[in-house]
C-alpha positions as CSV (number, residue, x, y, z in Angstrom):
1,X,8.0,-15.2,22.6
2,X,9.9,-16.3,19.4
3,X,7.7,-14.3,16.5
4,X,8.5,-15.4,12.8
5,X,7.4,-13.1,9.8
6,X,7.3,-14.6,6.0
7,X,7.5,-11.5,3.8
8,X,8.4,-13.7,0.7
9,X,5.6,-13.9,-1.6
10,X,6.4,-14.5,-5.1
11,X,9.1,-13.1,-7.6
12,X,7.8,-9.7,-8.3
13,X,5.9,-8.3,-5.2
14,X,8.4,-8.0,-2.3
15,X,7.2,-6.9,1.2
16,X,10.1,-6.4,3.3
17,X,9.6,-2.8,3.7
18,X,6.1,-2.9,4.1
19,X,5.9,-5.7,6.8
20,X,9.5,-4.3,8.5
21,X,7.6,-0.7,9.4
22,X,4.6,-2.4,11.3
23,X,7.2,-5.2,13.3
24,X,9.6,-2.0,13.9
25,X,6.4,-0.1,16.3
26,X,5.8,-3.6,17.2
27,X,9.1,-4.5,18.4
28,X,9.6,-1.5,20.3
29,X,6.1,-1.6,22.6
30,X,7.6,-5.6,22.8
31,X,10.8,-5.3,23.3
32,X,11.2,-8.8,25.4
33,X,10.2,-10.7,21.7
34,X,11.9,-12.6,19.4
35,X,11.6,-11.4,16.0
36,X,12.9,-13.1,12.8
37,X,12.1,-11.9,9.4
38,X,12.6,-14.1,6.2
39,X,13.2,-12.2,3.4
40,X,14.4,-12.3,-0.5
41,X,18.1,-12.9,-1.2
42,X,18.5,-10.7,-3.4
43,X,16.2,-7.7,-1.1
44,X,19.0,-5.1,0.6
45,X,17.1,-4.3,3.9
46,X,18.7,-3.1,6.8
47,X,16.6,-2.6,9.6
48,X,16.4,-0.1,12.1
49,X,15.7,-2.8,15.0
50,X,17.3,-5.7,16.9
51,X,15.6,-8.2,14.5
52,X,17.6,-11.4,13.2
53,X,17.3,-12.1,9.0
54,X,17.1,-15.0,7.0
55,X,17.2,-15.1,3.4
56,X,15.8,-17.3,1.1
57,X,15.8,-17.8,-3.1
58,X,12.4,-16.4,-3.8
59,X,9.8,-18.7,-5.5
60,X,9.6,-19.3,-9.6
61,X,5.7,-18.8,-8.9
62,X,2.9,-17.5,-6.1
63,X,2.0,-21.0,-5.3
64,X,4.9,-22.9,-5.9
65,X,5.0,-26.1,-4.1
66,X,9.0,-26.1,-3.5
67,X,9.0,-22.8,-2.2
68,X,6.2,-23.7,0.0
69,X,8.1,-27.1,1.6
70,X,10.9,-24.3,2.0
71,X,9.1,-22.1,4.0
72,X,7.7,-25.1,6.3
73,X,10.9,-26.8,6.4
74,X,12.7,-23.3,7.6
75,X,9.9,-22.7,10.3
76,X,10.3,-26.2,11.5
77,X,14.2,-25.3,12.4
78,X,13.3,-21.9,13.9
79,X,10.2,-23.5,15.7
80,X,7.7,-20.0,16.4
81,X,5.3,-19.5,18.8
82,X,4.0,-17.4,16.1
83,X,3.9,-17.5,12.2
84,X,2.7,-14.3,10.2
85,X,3.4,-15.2,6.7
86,X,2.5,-12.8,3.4
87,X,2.0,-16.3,1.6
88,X,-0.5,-19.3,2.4
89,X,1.4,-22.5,3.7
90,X,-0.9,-25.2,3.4
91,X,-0.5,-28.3,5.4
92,X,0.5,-25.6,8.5
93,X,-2.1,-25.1,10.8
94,X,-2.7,-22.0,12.7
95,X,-0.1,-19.5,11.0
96,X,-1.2,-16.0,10.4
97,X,-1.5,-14.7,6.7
98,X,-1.2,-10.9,6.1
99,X,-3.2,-11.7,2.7
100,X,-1.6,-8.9,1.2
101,X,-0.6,-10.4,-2.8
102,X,-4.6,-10.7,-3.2
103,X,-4.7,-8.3,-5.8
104,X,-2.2,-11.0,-7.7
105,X,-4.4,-13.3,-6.8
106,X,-7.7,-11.7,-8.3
107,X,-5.7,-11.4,-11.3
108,X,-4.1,-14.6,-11.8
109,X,-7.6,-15.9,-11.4
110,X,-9.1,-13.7,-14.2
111,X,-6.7,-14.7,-16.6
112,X,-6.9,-18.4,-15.8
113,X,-7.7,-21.2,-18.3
114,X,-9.4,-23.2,-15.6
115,X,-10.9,-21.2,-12.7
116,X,-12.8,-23.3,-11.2
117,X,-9.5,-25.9,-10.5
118,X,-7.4,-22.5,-9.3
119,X,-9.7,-21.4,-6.9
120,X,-9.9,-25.0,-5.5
121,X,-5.7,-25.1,-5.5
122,X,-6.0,-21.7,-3.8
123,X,-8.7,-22.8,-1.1
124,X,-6.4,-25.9,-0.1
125,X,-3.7,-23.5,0.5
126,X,-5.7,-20.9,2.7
127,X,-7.9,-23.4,4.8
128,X,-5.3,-24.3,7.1
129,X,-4.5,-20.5,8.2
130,X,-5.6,-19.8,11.8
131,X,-6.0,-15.9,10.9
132,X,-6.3,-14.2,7.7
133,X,-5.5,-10.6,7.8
134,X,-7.0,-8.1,4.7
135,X,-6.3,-4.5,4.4
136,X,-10.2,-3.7,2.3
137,X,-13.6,-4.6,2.6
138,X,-13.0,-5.9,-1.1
139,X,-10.9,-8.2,-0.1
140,X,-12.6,-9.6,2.2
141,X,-15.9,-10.0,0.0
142,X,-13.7,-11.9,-2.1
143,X,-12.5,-14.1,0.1
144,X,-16.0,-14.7,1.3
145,X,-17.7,-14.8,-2.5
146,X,-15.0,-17.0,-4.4
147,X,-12.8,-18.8,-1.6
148,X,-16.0,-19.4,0.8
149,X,-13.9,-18.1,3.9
150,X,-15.7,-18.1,6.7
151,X,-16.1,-14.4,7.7
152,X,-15.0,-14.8,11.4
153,X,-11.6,-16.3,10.0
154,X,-11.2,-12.8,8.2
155,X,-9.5,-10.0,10.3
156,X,-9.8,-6.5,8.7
157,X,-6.9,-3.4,9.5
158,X,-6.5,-0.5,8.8
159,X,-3.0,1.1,8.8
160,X,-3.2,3.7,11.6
161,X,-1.2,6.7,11.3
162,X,3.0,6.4,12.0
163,X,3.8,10.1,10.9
164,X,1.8,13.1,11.0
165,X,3.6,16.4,9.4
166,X,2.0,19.6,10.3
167,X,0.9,21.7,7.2
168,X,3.3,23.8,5.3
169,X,3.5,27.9,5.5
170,X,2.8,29.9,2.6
171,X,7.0,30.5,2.0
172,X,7.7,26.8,2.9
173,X,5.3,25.8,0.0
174,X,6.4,28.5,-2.4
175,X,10.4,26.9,-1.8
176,X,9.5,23.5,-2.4
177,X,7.2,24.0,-5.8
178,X,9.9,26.6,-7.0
179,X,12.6,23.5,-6.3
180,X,10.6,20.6,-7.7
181,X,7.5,22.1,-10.1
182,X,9.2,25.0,-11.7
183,X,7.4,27.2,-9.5
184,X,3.4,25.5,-10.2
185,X,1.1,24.0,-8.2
186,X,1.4,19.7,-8.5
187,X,-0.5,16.6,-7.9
188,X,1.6,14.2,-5.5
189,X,1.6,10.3,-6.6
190,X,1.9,8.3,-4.0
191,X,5.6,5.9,-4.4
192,X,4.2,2.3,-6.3
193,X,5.8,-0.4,-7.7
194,X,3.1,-1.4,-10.2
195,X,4.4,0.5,-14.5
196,X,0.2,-0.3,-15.0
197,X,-0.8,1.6,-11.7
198,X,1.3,4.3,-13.6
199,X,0.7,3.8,-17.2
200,X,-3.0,4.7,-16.7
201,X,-2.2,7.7,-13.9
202,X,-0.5,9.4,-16.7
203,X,-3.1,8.8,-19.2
204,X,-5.7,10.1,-16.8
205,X,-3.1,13.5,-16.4
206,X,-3.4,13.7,-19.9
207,X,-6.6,13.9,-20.0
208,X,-6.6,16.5,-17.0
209,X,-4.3,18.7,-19.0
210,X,-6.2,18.3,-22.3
211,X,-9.5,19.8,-20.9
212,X,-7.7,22.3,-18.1
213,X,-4.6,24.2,-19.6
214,X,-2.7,24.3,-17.0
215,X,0.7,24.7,-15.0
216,X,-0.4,22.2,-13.3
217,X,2.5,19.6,-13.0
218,X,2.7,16.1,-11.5
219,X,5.1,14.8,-8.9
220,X,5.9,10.8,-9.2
221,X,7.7,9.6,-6.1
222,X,9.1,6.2,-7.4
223,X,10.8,3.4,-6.1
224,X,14.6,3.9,-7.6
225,X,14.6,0.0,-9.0
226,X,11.4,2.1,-11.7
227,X,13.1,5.4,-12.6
228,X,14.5,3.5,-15.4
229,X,10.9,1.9,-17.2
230,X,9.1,5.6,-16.3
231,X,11.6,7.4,-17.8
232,X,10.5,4.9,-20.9
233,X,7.1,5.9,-20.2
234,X,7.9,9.8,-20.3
235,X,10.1,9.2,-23.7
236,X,6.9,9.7,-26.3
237,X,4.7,11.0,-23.6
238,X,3.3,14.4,-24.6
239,X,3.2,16.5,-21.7
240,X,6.5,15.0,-20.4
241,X,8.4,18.5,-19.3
242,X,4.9,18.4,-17.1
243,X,5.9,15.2,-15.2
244,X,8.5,15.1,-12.5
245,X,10.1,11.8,-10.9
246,X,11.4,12.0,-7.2
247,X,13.0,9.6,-5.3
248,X,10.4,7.5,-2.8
249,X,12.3,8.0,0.3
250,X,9.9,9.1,3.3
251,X,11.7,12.5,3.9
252,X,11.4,13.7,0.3
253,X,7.6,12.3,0.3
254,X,6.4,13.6,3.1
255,X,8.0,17.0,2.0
256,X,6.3,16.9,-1.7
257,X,3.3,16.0,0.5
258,X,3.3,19.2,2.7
259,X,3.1,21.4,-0.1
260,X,1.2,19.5,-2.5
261,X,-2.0,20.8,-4.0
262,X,-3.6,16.8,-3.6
263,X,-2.1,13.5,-3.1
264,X,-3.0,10.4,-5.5
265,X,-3.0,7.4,-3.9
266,X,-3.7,5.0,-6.9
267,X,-3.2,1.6,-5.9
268,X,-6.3,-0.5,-4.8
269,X,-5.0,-3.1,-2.3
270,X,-2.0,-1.1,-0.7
271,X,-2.5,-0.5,2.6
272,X,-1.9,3.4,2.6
273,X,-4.2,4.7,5.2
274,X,-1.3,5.8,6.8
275,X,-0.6,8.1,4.3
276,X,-4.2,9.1,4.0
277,X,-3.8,10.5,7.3
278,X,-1.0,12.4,6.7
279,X,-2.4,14.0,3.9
280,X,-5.2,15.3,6.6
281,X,-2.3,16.5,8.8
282,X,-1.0,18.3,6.6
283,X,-4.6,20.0,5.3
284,X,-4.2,18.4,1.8
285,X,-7.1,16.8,-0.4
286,X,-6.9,13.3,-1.2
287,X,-7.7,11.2,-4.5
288,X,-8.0,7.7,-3.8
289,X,-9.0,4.6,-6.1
290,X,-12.7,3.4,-4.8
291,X,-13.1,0.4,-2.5
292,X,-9.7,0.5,-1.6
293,X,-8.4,0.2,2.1
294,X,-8.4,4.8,2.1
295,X,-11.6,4.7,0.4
296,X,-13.5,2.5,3.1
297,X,-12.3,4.5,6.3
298,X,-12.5,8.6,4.2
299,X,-15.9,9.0,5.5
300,X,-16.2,11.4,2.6
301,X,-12.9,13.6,3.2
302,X,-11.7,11.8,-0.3
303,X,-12.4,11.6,-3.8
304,X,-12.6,8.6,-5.2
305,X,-12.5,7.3,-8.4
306,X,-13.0,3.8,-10.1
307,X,-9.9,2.0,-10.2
308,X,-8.0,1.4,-13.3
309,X,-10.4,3.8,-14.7
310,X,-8.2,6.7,-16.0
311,X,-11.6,8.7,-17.6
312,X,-12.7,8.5,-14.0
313,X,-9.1,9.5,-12.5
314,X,-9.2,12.5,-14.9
315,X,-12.8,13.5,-13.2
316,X,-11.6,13.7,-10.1
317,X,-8.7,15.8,-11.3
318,X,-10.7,18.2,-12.7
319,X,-13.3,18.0,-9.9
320,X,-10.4,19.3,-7.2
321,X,-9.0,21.5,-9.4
322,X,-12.2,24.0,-10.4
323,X,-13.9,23.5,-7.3
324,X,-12.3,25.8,-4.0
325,X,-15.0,25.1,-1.9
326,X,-14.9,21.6,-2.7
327,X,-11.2,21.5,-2.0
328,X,-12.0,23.3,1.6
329,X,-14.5,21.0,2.5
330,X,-12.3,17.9,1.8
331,X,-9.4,19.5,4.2
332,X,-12.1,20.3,7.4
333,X,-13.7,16.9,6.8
334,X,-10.0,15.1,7.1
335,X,-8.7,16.9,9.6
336,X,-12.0,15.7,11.4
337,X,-12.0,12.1,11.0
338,X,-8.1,12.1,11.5
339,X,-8.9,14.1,15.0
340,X,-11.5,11.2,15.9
341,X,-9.2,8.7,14.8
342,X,-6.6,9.5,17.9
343,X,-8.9,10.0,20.5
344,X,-9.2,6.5,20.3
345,X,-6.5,3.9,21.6
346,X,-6.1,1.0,19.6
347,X,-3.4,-2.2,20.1
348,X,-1.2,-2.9,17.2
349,X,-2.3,-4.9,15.1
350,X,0.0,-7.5,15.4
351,X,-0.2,-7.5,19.0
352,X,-3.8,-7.5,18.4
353,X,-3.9,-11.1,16.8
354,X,-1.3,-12.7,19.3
355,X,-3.3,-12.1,22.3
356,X,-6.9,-13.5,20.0
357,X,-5.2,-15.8,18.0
């Protein structure tokens, strides 16, 4: 089976890496397909499969009409059995879209002149998908409320868990904040690409440090491409010697994460469930943004706080921080849904909607 995966979206949200980790587990339960992966030109991804790439000039705009004859005219030549594409191709029935640039979406359309005419344009592009796939029940309301989807057409997954550390010992823990937080305890940001998504997490650990003088430091894991605009951020920031930038590569992450006194998963509509999980592996509290993909499947083992909201993010912060028994209860109640979680055997995804689609 020849399986062909659009991760092109629009100019600023690439999904390569994203995409690439789910068809790597796929690939290797299936090894007999065909996979081919059209990416950016200008994206540097090697991947750790036998995959073939094809790269294409990325669009000037999310539903631009050239990039979308591209796209169809590029399938036509490779001629799939199956299309998964992070972009709708309308006019090309019965391709599957991982609908993951919704959040553009939603707010393209709340800053449009005309939303009536967008949500039409964006309708016509999505009707002619056999699948759509959505990481939260917000999306999918969305879909539903303002595109008139019908619901059955809607697939909701969650990311299950790819790496599960095992808690850090007391001297482990002690190494890691003496090499990366002076020695103090730190909240973890999970990596993001989004400046906003970090603009207001900082404004919300001001607030934190404001009413709780602290040592309390905070750990960014960024993408390298952002080191450069956060380091603009931290210039007049005031409790800048307070906020530490790593590198987002998975080995320093999931180090940072073992030792970290909670995680911050910020972004809304990024699937990070995985990485929820992990957090429950390795016995540490989670803060999450509310109806996002880790809010809908927590059960309770997360706090969550209204996203964009950094008065609300600051809550939270100080919630965790002053509360012990709060914090324990959070770590038993994760380690109990994550324990549930693999007693149950679940297809890939992917696999998943080949065999129903």
């Amino acid at each position: 089976m020849r399986i062909v995966v659009n991760t092109i979206s629009d100019p600023v949200y690439p999904f390569t890496t994203f995409l690439a980790g789910w068809v790597g587990e796929w690939k290797k339960c299936n090894p007999e397909h065909e996979i081919i992966i059209l990416i950016r030109e200008d994206e540097r991804f090697i991947p750790d499969i036998d995959v073939r790439m094809v790269s294409l000039k990325p669009p000037s705009s999310f539903l631009s009409t050239t990039f979308n004859y591209k796209i169809k005219k590029e399938l036509k030549r490779l001629q799939p059995d199956r299309c998964f594409s992070v972009m709708p191709l309308s006019g090309m029935e019965s391709y599957i879209w991982i609908a993951s640039p919704l959040e553009l979406m939603m707010k393209e359309a709340a800053h449009t002149r005309n939303q009536a005419e967008y949500f039409s344009k964006l309708q016509k592009e999505v009707a002619s998908a056999g699948s759509i796939v959505v990481f939260t029940i917000a999306e999918k309301m969305w879909l539903i409320d303002k595109l008139k989807i019908q619901e059955e057409k809607i697939k909701l997954v969650y990311k299950r868990p790819a790496t599960l550390p095992a808690p850090a010992g007391w001297g482990e823990r002690e190494s890691v904040k003496e090499q990366y937080a002076d020695g103090n305890e730190y909240f973890l940001c999970h990596p993001t690409k989004s400046v906003e998504v970090l603009t207001w997490v900082l404004k919300a650990f001001s607030g934190f440090k404001k009413w709780q003088r602290s040592n309390m430091k905070l750990l960014v894991s960024a993408e390298a491409e952002l080191h450069e605009e956060v380091k603009n951020l931290l210039e007049h920031y005031r409790f800048h010697d307070d906020v530490v930038i790593t590198e987002a590569r998975n080995d320093i992450y999931y180090k940072l994460l073992r030792s970290a006194y909670a995680v911050l998963l910020p972004d809304r509509f990024f699937p990070a469930t995985d990485l929820m999980y992990a957090a429950f592996s390795c016995e540490v509290p989670v803060l999450t943004a509310g109806a996002s993909a880790c809010a809908d499947v927590s059960e309770g083992a997360s706090l969550n706080f209204i996203y964009e909201n950094k008065e609300d993010l600051t809550r939270v912060m100080l919630e965790i921080f002053r509360d012990e028994q709060l914090r324990g209860q959070l770590v038993n109640k994760g380690k109990q849904i994550l324990a549930a979680l693999l007693e149950i055997p679940i297809a890939h995804p992917f696999q998943r909607l080949i065999c129903n689609s």
